[in-house]
N, C-alpha and C positions, 0 to 999 in steps of 0.2 A: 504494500500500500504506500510503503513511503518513497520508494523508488519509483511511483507510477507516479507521483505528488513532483519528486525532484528532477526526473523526464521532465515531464510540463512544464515545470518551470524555464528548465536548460533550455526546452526547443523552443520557448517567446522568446526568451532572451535571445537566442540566436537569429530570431527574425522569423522563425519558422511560423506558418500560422496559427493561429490562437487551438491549445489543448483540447482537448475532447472530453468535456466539462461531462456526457453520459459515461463515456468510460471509467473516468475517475470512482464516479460516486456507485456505477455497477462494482467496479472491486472494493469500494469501502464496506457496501452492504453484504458483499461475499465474503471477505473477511469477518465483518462482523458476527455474521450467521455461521461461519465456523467456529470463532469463539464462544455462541450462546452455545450451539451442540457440541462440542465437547465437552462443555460444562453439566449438560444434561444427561452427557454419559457417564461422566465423574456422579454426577450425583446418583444414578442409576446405582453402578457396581459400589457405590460409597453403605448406598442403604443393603443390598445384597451379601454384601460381607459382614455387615452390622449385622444382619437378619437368619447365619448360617448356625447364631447360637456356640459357637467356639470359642469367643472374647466377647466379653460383654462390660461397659461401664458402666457401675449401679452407683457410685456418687463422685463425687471428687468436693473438694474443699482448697480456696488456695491458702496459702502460710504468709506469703511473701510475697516478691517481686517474680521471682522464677521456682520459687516452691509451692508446690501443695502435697495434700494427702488424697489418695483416690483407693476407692473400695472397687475390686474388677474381680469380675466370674470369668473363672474359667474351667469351663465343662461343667461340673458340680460342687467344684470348689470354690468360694470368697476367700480375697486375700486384700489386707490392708496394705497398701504401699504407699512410700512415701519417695516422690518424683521430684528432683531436683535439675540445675541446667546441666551437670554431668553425671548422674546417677541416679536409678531406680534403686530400693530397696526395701525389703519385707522386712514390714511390722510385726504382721501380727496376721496369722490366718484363721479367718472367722467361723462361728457357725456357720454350718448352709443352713439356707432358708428357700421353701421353694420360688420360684422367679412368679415376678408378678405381687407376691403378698406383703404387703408393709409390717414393719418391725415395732410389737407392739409397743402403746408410749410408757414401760413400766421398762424397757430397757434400751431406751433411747439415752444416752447420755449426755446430760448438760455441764457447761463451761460452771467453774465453780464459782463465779461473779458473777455479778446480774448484769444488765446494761444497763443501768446505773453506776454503778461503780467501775465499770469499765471507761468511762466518758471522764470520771477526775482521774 
C-alpha cells in the first residue's frame, strides 16, 4: 500500500500524468480487508484452542506492574501460579472443583484489611 502511495507520488513528480486515484484506494480497501480476516481467523482458532479444554484460565489477579497471581486448569488439575516478566512459578496446587461451579463464599479468602484501612 505504501509503495503504491510513493509510485504516485514519484510519477506526478516526474510529470507523468496524475495517479490512478481508483487504484490506490482499490488496494487500500484490499489491504485492509486482509487485515480485518486475518484477525477473524486469529480470533477463530484463539477461541478453538480456548475451547479444546486442555489449559484453561479460571482467575488471574495482578501484584504489580508485571506481576500477578493466576489460578489455570489443567486437565483436572488447579494450580496457583505466580507469573512474573521472567518467571512462572507454582504456589500452590489447589482442590479441583468441577468446571463451571463457583467456590462457595465460606472458603473464598479475604485480604486481612478492609478497604478502609487499606486507603490510610
Amino acid at each position: 500500500m505504501l509503495l503504491v502511495l510513493v509510485t504516485a507520488v514519484a510519477d506526478s513528480a516526474a510529470g507523468n500524468p496524475a495517479p490512478d486515484w481508483g487504484r490506490i484506494v482499490l488496494s487500500m480497501v484490499a489491504v485492509l480487508g486482509l487485515i480485518g480476516g486475518l484477525a477473524l481467523l486469529l480470533k477463530q482458532m484463539r477461541q478453538r484452542i480456548a475451547s479444546s479444554g486442555g489449559l484453561m484460565l479460571e482467575a488471574s489477579l495482578p501484584l504489580g506492574r508485571q506481576e500477578r497471581v493466576v489460578v489455570v486448569r489443567v486437565g483436572n488439575s488447579r494450580l496457583l501460579l505466580g507469573v512474573t516478566a521472567h518467571q512462572v512459578a507454582t504456589l500452590a496446587k489447589l482442590p479441583d472443583a468441577p468446571l463451571g461451579t463457583p467456590q462457595p463464599q465460606s472458603q473464598v479468602r479475604r485480604w486481612p484489611w478492609s478497604a478502609q484501612e487499606r486507603r490510610s
